[in-house]
C-alpha angles and dihedrals in degrees: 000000000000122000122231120240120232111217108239117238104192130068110257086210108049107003094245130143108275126221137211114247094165138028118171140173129252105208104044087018092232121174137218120193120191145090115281126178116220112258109243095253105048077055096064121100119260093256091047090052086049095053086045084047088051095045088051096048089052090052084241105310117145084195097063093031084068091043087057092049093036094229126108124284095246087059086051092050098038078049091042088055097048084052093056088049091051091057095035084058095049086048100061094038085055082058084050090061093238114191124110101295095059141335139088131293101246079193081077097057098041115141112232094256100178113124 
């Protein structure tokens, strides 16, 4: 079975934001040149998609969402904060202008999400 690669959102160098220079198709090859930001949420960590994933799947019931994880309401909500904080915290370093030429390191601010 293959694995599917995250694209990484932070710079391996200097732990800065990355951006997106170049997106193409694989089937015409077509090829688009530019400079993209990272939407918020491609920028999350794999557990903290996952939770998003979960939320949606239970239509936004917290209820449901600890079912899912097997933990209290009040964890999935505690965890459900420290998610708005996180984006909170990539939205306003995408105001920055983060990238590797300025900007913040959203890995610093980063909320414990771990259930």
């Amino acid at each position: 079975m293959k694995t599917e690669r995250r694209l990484p959102s932070m710079c391996p160098s200097c732990g800065q934001l990355l951006r997106v220079e170049r997106l193409g198709c694989q089937e015409c090859r077509t090829v688009v040149g530019g400079d993209f930001g990272l939407p918020v949420l491609a920028r999350l960590d794999p557990e903290e998609m996952e939770f998003v994933v979960n939320l949606v799947k239970s239509s936004g019931s917290l209820k449901d969402l600890a079912r899912v994880y097997g933990v209290s309401y009040p964890t999935v909500r505690n965890r459900l904060d420290a998610l708005i904080e996180r984006v909170k915290a990539l939205e306003s370093e995408s105001m920055r202008g983060g990238g590797c030429n300025g900007g913040g390191n959203a890995s610093k601010t980063r909320p414990d999400m771990a259930l």
